[in-house]
DRENPA-3360 file (N, C-alpha, C; in nm, 2 decimals, always signed):
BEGIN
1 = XXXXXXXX = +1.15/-3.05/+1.51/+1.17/-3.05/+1.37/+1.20/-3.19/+1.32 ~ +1.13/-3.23/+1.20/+1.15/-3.36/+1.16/+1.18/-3.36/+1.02 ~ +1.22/-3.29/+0.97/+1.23/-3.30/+0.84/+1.39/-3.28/+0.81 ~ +1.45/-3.41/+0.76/+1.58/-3.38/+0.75/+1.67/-3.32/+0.67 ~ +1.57/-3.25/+0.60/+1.63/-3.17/+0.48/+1.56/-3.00/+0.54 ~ +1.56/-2.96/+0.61/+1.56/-2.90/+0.69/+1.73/-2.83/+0.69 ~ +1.78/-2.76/+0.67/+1.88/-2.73/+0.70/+1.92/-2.57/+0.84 ~ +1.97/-2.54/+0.93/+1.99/-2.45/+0.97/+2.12/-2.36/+0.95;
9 = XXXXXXXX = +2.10/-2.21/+0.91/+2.15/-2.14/+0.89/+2.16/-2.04/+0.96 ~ +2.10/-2.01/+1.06/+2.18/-1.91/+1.12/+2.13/-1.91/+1.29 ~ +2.17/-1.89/+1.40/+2.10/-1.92/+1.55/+2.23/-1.84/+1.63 ~ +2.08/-1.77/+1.61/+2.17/-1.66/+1.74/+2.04/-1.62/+1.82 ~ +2.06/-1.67/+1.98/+1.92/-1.67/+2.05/+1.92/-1.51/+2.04 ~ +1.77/-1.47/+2.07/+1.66/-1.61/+2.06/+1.65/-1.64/+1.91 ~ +1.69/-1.61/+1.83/+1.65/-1.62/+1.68/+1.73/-1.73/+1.67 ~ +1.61/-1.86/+1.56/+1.76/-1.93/+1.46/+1.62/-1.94/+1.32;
17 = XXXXXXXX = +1.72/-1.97/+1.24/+1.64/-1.96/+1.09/+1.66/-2.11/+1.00 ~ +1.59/-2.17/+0.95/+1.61/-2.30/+0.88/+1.57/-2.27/+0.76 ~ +1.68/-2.37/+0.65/+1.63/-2.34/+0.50/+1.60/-2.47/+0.47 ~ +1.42/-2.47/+0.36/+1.43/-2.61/+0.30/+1.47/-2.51/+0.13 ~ +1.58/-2.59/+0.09/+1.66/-2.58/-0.04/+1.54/-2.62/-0.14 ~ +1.54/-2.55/-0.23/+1.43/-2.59/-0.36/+1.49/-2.53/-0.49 ~ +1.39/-2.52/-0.56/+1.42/-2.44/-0.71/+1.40/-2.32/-0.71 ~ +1.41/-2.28/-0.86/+1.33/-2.14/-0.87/+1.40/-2.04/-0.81;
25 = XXXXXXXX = +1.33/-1.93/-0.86/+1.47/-1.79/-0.83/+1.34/-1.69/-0.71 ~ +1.24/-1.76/-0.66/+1.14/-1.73/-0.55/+1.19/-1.77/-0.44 ~ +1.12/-1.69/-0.30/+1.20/-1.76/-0.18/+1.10/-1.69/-0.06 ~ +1.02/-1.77/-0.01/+0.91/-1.76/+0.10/+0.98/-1.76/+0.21 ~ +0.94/-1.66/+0.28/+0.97/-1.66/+0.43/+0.86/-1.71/+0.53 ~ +0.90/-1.81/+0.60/+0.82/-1.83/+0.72/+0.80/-1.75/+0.86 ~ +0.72/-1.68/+0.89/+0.77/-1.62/+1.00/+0.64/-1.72/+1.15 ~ +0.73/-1.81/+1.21/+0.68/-1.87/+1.33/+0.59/-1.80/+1.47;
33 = XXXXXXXX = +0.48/-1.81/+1.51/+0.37/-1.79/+1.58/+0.42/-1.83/+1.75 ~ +0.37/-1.81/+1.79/+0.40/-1.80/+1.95/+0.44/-1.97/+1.98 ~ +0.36/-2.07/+1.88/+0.36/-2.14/+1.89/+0.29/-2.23/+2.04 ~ +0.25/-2.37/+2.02/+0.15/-2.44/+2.17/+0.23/-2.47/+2.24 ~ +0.34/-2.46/+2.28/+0.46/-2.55/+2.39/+0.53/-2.37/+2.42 ~ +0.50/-2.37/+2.52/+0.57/-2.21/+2.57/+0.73/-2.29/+2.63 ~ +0.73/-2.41/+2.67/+0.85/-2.43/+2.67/+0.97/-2.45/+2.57 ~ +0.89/-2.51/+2.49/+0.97/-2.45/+2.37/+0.98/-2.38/+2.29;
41 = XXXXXXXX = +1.12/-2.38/+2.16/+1.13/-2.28/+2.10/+0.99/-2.29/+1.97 ~ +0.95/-2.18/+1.91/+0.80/-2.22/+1.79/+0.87/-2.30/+1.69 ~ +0.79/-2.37/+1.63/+0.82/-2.47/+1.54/+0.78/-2.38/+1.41 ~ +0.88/-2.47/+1.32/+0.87/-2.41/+1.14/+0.67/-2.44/+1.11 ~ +0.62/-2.32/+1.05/+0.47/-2.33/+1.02/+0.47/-2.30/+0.86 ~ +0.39/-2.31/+0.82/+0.32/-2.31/+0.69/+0.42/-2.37/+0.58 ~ +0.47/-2.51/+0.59/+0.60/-2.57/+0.56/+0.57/-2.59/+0.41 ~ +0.44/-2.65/+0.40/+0.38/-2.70/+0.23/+0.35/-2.57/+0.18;
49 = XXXXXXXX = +0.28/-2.50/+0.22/+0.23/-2.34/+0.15/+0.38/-2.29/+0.15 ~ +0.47/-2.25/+0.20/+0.56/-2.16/+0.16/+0.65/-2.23/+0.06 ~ +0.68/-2.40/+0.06/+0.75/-2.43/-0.03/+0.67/-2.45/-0.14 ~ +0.53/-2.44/-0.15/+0.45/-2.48/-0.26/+0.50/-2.64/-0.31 ~ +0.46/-2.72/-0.18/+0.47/-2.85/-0.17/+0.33/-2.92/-0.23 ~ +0.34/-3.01/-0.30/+0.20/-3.05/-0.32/+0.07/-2.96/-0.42 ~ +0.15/-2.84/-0.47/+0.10/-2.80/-0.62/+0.18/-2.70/-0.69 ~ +0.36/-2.79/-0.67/+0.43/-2.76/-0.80/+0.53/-2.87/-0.86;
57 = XXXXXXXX = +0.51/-2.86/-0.93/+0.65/-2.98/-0.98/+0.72/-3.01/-0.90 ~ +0.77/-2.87/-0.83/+0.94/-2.90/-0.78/+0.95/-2.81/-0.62 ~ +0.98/-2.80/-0.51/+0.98/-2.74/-0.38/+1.00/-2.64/-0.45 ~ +0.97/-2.51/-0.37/+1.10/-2.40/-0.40/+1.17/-2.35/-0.26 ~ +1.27/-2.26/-0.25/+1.36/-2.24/-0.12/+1.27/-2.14/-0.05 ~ +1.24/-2.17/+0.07/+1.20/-2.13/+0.17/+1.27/-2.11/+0.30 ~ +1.26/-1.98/+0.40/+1.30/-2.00/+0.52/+1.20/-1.99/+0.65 ~ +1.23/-2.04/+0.76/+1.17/-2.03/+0.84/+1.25/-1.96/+0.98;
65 = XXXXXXXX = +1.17/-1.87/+1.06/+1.23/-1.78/+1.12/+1.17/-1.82/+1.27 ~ +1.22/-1.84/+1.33/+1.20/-1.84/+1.50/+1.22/-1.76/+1.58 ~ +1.14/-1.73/+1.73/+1.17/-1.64/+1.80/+1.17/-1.68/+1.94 ~ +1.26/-1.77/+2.00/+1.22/-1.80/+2.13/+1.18/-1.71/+2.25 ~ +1.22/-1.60/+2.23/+1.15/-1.48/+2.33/+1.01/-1.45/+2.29 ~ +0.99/-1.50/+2.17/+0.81/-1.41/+2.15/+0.82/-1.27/+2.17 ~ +0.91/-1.19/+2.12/+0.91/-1.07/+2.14/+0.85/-0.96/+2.04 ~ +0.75/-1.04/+1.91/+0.69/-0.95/+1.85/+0.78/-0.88/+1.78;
73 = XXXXXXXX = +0.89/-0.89/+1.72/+1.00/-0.82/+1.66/+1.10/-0.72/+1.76 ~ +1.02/-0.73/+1.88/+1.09/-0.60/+1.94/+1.23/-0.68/+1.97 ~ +1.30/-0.79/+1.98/+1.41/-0.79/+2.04/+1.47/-0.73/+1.90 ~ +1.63/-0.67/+1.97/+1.68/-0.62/+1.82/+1.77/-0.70/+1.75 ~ +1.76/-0.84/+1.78/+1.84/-0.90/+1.68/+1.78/-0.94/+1.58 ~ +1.63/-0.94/+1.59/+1.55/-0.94/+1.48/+1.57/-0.88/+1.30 ~ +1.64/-0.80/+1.28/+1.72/-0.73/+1.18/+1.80/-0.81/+1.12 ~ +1.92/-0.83/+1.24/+2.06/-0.91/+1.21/+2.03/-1.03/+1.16;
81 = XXXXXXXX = +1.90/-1.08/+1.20/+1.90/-1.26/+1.18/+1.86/-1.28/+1.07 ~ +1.74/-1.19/+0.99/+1.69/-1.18/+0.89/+1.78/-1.11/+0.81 ~ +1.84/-1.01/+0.80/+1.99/-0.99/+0.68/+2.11/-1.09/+0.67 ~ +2.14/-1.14/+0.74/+2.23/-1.25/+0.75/+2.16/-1.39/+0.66 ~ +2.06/-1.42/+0.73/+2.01/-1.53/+0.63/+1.98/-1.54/+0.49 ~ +1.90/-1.41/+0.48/+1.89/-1.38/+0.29/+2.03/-1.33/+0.26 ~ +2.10/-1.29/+0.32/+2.26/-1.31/+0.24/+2.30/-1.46/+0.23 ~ +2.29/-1.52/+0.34/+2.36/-1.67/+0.32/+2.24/-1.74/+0.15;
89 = XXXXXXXX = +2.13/-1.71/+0.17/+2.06/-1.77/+0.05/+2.10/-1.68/-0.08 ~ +2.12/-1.57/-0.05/+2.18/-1.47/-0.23/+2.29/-1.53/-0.23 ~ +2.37/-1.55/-0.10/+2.51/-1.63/-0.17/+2.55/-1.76/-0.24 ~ +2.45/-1.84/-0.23/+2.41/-1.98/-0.28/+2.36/-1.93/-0.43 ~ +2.27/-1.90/-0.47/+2.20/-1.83/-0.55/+2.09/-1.73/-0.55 ~ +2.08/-1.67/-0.66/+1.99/-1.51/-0.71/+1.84/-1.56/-0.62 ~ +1.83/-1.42/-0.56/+1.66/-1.46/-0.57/+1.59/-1.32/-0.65 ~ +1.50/-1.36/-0.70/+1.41/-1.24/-0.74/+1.27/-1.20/-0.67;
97 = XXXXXXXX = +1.22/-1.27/-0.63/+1.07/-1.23/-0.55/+1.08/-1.31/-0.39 ~ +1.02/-1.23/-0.34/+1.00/-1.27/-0.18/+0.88/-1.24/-0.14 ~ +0.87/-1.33/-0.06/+0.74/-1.35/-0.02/+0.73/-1.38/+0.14 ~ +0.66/-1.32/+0.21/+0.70/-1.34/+0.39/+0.51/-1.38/+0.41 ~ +0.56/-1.44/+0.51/+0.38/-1.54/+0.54/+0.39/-1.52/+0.69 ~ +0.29/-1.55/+0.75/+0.29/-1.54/+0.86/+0.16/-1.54/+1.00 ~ +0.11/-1.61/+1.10/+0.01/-1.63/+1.19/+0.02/-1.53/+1.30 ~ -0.05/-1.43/+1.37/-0.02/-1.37/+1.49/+0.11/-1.34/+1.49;
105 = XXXXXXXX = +0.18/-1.35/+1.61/+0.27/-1.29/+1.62/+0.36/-1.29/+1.50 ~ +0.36/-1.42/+1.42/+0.49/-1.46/+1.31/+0.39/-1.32/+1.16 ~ +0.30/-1.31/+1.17/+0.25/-1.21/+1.10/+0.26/-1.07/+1.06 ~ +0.27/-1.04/+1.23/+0.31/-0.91/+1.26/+0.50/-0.91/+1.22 ~ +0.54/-0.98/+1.21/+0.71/-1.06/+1.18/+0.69/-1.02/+1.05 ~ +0.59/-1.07/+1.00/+0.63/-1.09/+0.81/+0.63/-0.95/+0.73 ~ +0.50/-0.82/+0.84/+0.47/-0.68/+0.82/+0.63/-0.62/+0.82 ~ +0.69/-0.65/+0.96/+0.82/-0.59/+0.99/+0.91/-0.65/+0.92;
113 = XXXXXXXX = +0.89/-0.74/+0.90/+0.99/-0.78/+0.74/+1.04/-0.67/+0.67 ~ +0.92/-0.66/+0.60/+0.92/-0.55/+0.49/+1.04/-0.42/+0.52 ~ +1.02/-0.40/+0.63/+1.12/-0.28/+0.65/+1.27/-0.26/+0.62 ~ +1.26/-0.38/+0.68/+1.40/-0.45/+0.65/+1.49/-0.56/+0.55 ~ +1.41/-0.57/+0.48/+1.46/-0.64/+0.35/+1.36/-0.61/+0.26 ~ +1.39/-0.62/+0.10/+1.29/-0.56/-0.01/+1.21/-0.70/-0.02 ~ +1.10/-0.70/+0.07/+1.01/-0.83/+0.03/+0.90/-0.75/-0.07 ~ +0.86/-0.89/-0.14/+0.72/-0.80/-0.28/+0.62/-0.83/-0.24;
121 = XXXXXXXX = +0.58/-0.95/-0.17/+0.41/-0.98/-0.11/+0.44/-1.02/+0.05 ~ +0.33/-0.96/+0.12/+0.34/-1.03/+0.24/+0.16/-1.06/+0.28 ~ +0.16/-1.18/+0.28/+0.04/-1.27/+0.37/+0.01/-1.31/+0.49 ~ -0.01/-1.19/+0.59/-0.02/-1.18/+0.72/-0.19/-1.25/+0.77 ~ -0.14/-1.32/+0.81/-0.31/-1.38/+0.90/-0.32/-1.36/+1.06 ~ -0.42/-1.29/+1.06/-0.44/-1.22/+1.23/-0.26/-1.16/+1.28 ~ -0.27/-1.05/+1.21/-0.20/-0.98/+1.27/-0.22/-0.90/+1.41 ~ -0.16/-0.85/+1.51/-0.19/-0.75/+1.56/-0.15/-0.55/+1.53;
129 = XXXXXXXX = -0.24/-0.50/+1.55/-0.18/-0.36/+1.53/-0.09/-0.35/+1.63 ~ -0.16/-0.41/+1.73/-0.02/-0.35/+1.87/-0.08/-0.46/+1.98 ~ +0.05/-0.49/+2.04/+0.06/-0.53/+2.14/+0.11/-0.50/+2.27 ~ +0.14/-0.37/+2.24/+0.20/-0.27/+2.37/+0.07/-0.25/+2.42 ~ +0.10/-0.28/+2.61/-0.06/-0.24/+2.67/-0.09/-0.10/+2.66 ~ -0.22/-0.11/+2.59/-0.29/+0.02/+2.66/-0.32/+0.10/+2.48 ~ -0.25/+0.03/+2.40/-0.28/+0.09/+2.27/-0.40/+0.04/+2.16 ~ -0.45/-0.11/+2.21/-0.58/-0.14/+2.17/-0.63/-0.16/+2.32;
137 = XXXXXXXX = -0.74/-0.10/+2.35/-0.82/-0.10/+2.50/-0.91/-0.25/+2.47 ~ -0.86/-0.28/+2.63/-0.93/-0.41/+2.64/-0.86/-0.55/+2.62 ~ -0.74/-0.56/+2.52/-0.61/-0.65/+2.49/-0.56/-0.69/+2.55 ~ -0.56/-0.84/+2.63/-0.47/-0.89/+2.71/-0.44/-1.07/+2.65 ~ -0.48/-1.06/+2.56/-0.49/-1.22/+2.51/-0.29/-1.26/+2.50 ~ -0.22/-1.18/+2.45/-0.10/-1.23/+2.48/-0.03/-1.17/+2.57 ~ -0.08/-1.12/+2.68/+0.03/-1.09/+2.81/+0.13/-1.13/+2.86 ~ +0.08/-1.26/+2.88/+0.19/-1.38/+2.93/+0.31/-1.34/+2.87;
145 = XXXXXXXX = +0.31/-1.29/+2.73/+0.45/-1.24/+2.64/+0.50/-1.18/+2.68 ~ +0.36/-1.06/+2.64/+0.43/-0.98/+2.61/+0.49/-0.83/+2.72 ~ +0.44/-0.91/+2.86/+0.49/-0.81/+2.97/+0.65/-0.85/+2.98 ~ +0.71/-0.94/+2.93/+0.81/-1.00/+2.91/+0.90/-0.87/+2.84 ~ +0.85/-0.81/+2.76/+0.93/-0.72/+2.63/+1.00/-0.60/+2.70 ~ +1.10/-0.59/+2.71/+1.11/-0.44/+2.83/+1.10/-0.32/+2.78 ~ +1.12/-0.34/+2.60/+1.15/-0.23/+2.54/+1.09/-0.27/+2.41 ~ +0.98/-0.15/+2.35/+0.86/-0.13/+2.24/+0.91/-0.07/+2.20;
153 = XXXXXXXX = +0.99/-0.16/+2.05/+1.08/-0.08/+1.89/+0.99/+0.03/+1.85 ~ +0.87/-0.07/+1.88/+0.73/+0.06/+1.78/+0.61/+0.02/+1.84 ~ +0.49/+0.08/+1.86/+0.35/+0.13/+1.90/+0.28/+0.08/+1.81 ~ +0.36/+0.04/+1.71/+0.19/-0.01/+1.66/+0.28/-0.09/+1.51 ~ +0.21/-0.21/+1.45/+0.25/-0.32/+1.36/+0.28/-0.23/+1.24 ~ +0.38/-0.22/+1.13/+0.41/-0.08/+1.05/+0.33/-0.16/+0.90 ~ +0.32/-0.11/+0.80/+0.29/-0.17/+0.70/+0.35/-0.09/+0.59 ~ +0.38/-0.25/+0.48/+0.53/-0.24/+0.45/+0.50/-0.15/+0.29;
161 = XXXXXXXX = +0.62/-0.05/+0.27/+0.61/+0.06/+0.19/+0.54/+0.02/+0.01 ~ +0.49/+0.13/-0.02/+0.42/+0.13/-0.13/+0.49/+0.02/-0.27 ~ +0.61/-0.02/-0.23/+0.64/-0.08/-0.37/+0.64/-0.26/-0.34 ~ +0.54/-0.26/-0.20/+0.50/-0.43/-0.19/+0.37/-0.46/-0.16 ~ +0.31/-0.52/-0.20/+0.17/-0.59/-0.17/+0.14/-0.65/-0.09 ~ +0.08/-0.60/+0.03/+0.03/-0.69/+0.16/-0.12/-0.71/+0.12 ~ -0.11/-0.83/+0.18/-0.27/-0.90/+0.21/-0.30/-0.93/+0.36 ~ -0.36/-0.85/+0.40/-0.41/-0.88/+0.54/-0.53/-0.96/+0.59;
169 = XXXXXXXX = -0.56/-1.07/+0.65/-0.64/-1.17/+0.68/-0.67/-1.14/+0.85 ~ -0.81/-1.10/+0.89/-0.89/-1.10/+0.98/-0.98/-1.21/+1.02 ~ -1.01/-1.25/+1.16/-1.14/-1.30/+1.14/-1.22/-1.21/+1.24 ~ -1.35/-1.17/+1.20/-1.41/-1.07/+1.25/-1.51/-1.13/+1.40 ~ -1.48/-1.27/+1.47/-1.49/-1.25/+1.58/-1.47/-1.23/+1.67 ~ -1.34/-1.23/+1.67/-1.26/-1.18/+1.85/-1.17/-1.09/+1.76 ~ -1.12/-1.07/+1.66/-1.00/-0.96/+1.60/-1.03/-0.88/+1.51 ~ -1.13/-0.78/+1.57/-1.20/-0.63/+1.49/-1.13/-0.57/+1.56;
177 = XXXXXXXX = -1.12/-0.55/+1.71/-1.02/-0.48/+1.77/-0.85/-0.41/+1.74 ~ -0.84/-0.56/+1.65/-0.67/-0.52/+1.62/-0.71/-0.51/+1.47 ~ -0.76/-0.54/+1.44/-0.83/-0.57/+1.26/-0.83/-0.42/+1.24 ~ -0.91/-0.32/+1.29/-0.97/-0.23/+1.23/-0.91/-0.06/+1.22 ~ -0.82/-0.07/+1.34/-0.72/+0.03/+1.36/-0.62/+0.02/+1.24 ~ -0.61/-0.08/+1.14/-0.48/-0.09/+1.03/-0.54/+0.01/+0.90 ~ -0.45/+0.15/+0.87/-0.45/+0.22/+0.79/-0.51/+0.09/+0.67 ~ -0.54/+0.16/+0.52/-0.59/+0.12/+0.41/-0.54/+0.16/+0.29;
185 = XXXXXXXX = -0.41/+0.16/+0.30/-0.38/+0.22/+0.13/-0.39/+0.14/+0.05 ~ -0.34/+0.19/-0.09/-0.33/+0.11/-0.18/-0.33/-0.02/-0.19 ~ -0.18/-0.03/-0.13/-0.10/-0.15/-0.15/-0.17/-0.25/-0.07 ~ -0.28/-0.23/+0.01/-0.31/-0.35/+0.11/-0.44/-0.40/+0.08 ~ -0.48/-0.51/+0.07/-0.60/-0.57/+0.03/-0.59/-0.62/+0.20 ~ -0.71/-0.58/+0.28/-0.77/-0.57/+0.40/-0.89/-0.76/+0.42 ~ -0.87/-0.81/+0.45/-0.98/-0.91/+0.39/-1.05/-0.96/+0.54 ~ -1.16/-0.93/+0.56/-1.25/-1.03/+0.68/-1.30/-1.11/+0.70;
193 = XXXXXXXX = -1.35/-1.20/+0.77/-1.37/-1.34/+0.76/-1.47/-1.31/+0.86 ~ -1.61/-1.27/+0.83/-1.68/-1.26/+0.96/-1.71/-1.36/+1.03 ~ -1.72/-1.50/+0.99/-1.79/-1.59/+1.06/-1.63/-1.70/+1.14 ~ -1.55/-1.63/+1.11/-1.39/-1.69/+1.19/-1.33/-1.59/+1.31 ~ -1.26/-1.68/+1.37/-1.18/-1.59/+1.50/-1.01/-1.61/+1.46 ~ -0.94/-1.56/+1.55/-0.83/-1.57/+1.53/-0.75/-1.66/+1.50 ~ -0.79/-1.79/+1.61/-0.73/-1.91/+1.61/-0.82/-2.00/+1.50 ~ -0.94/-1.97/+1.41/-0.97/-2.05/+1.32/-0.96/-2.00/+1.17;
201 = XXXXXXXX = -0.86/-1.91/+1.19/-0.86/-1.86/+1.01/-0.76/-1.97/+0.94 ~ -0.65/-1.97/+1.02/-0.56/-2.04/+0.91/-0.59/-2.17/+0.91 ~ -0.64/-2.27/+1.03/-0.70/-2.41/+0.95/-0.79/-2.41/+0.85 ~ -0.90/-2.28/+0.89/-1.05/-2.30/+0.80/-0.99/-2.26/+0.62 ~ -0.88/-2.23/+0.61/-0.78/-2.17/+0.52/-0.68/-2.29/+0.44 ~ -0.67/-2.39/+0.53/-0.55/-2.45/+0.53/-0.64/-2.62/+0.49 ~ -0.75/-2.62/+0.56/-0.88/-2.72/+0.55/-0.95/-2.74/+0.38 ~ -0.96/-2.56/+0.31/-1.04/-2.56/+0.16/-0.92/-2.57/+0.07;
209 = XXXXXXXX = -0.77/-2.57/+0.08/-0.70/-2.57/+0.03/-0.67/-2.43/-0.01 ~ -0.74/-2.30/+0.03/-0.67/-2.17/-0.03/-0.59/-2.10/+0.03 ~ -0.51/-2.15/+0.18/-0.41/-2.10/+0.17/-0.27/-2.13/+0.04 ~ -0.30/-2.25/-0.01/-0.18/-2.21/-0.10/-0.20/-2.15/-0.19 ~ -0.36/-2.16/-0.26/-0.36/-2.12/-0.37/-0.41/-1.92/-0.34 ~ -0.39/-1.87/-0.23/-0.36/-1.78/-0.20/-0.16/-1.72/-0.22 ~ -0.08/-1.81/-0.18/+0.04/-1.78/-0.18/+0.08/-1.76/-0.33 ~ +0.05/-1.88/-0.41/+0.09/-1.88/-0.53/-0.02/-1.75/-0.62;
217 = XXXXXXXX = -0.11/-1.74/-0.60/-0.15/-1.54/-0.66/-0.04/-1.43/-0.60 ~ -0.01/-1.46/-0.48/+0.02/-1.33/-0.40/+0.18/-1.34/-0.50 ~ +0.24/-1.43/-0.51/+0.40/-1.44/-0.54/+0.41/-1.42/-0.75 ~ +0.24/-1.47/-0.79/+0.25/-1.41/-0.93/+0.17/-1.27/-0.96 ~ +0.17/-1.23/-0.82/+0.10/-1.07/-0.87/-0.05/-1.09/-0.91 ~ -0.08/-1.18/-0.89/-0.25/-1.17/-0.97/-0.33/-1.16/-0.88 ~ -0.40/-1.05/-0.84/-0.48/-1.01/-0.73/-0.58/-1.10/-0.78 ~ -0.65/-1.06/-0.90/-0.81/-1.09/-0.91/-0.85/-1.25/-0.85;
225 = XXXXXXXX = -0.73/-1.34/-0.95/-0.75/-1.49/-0.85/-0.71/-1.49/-0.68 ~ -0.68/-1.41/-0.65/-0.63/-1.37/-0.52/-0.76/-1.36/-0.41 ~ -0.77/-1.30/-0.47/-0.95/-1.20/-0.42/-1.06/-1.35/-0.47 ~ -1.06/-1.38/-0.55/-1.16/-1.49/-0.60/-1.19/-1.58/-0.47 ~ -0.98/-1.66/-0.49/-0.99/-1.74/-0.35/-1.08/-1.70/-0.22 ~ -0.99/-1.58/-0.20/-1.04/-1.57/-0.06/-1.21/-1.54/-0.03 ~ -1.27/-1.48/-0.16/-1.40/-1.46/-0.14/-1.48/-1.60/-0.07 ~ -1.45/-1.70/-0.23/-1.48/-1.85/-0.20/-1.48/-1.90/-0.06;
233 = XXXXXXXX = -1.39/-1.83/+0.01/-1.33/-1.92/+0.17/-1.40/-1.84/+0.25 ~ -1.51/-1.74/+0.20/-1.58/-1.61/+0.30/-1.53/-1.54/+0.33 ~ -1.44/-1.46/+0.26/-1.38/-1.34/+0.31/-1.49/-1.22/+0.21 ~ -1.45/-1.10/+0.31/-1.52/-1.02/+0.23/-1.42/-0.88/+0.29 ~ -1.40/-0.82/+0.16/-1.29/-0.68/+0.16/-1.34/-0.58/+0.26 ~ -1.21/-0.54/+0.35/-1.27/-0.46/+0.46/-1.37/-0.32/+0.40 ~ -1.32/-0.26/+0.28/-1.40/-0.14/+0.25/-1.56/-0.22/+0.23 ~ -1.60/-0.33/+0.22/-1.76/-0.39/+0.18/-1.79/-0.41/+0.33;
241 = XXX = -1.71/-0.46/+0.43/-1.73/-0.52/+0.58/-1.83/-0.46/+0.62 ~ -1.93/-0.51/+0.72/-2.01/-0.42/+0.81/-2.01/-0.46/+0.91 ~ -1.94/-0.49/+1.02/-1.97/-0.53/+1.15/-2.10/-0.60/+1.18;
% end
């Protein structure tokens, strides 16, 4: 971590949580990815998108969440770390909208958010449905983890109740498998990316500039610029998809 306004707020292994302080009565959660150093703990991700650095006036307060076990939410301090920290941020000041973001595992984090605190958007990129063996056939890309986990909270990635807006981000090379098993209600805009894979959504995302200007739709509720973006960047809505 290099950024010294970085502040930490809460570390209780394997979890610790860091706040960058900003404006505004909004408050993005980061949820951190398995990360490239298995020796270390994962590093704070989507630092500029979640604080809306570089297309707003002013930062706004964001947190970032770590998981040194890689346990996919299943360890159970997962709950405690995430209620304790948005208390320490409500007790500084109000928030009104939340927003949880998130890559692979930190994705599948931002879904199980929702359960547990009232988040209003979540922008999950390459989530998994499940990473318990044997519930997508043929799945072994994060083993190394996840044979690690002794004990599966849940069977399959949950998606968060009717009064929050998920946006789900696929790339339809290697992640149809976990892609296609995710229910379709309402609340969820499903999006494909056929000509991307797992590991190339969020640079090819991060490269045209629409991951931010995906966060900032998802956090003002305006799907249609939402959907616009993502079209622009080749996405195309799972109900149009065709394999």
């Amino acid at each position: 971590m290099t950024d010294p306004a970085f502040e930490r707020i809460y570390a209780r292994a394997p979890f610790t949580v860091d706040l960058l302080d900003g404006g505004g009565d909004d408050l993005v959660i980061s949820f951190a990815s398995i990360g490239h150093d298995p020796s270390r703990p994962p590093a704070p991700e989507f630092v500029a998108t979640a604080t809306g650095r570089g297309t707003l006036g002013f930062p706004r307060r964001a947190l970032f969440i770590s998981d040194d076990s890689r346990s996919w939410t299943n360890d159970p301090g997962f709950a405690p770390a995430l209620r304790a920290a948005l208390a320490e941020v409500r007790r500084r000041r109000p928030v009104t909208r939340i927003a949880a973001i998130g890559l692979s595992m930190g994705a599948v984090s931002a879904l199980v958010a929702a359960e547990v605190i009232p988040v209003d958007v979540v922008l999950a990129l390459s989530p998994q449905f499940s990473v318990k063996p044997g519930v997508v056939p043929g799945e072994a890309r994060w083993s190394e983890w996840t044979r690690q986990i002794a004990t599966f909270a849940r069977e399959t990635t949950p998606l968060p109740p009717a009064t929050c807006w998920a946006i789900l981000c696929h790339g339809a090379q290697d992640d149809l498998a976990q892609a296609m098993p995710f229910p379709h209600p309402s609340n969820v805009d499903h999006l494909i990316f056929p000509d991307l894979g797992h590991s190339d959504l969020a640079p090819h995302l991060k490269a045209r500039g629409g991951l931010s200007g995906l966060m900032e739709s998802a956090l003002a509720g305006d799907r249609r610029r939402l959907l616009r973006i993502a079209s622009a960047a080749g996405a195309v809505r799972r109900e149009k998809f065709s394999p």
